[in-house]
C-alpha positions in Angstrom: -35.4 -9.2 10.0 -32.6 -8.1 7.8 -29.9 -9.3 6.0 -26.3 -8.5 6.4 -24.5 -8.3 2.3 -21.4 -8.1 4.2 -19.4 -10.6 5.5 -19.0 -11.2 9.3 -17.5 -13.9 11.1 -20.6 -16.4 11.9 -23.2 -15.2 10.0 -23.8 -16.5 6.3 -22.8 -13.9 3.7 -25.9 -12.4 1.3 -26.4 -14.0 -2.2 -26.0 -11.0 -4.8 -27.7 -11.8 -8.5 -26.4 -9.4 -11.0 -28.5 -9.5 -14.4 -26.0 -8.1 -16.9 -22.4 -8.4 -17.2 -21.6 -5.2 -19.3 -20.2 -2.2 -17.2 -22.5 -1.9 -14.4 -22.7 -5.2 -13.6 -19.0 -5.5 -13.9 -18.7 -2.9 -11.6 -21.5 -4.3 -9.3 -20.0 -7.8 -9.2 -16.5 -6.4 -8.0 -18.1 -4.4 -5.1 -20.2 -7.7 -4.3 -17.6 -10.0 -4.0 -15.3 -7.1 -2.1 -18.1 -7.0 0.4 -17.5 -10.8 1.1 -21.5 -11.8 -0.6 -21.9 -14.8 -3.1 -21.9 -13.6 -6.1 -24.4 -14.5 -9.8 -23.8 -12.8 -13.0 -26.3 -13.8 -15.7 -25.5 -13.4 -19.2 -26.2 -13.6 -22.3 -23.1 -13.0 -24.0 -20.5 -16.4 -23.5 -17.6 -13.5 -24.2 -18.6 -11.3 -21.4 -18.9 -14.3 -19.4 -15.7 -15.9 -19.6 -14.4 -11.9 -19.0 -16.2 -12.1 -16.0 -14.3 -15.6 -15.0 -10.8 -14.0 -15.9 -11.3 -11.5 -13.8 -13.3 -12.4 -10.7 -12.1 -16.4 -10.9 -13.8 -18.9 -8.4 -15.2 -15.4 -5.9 -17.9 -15.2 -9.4 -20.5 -17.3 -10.7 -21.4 -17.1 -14.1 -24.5 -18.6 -15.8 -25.6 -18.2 -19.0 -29.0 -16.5 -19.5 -32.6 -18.0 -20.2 -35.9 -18.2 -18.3 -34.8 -20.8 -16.1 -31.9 -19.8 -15.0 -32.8 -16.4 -14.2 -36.4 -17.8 -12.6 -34.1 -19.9 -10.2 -31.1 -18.0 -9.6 -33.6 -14.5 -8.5 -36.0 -16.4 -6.3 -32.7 -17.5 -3.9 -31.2 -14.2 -4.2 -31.2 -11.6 -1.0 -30.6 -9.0 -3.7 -30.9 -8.4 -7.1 -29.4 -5.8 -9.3 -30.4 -5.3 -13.2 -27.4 -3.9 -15.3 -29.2 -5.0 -18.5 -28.6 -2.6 -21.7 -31.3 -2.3 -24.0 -30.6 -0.8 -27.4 -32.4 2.1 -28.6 -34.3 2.1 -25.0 -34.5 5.4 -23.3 -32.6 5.1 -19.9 -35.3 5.3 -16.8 -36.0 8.3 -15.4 -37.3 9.5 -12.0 
């Protein structure tokens, strides 16, 4: 069985977790909530967080990031997307 990210009349929307709240997960929280899901950003940074509230308001989410949060916020998620930057870290490659 599948699950349905976007919303449709009668059937409960998806619940997106994005890790990161820098530019992709910016960018992936917009689409999220355009596509009618519920909608986690996790973060570390308080600054990118309230950003994040400016800009999405009441359609976003945010929490702030530690081992707990992240442990229970992914385990009830339909789907998870990592926008984490990690300095000096070579981008992955395929």
């Amino acid at each position: 069985m599948g699950i349905l990210l976007g919303g449709v009349a009668g059937v409960p929307s998806a619940r997106i977790v994005i890790l990161g709240g820098g530019v992709v997960g910016s960018n992936a929280a917009q689409i999220a909530v355009g596509s009618g899901a519920q909608v986690v950003v996790i973060d570390r940074n308080l600054d990118v967080l309230r950003r994040m509230d400016r800009l999405l308001g009441a359609r976003v989410i945010t929490v702030f990031s530690n081992r707990d949060n992240v442990e229970h916020h992914v385990l009830r998620a339909d789907l998870v997307i990592g926008g984490v930057l990690i300095p000096s870290a070579a981008a992955p490659s395929w």
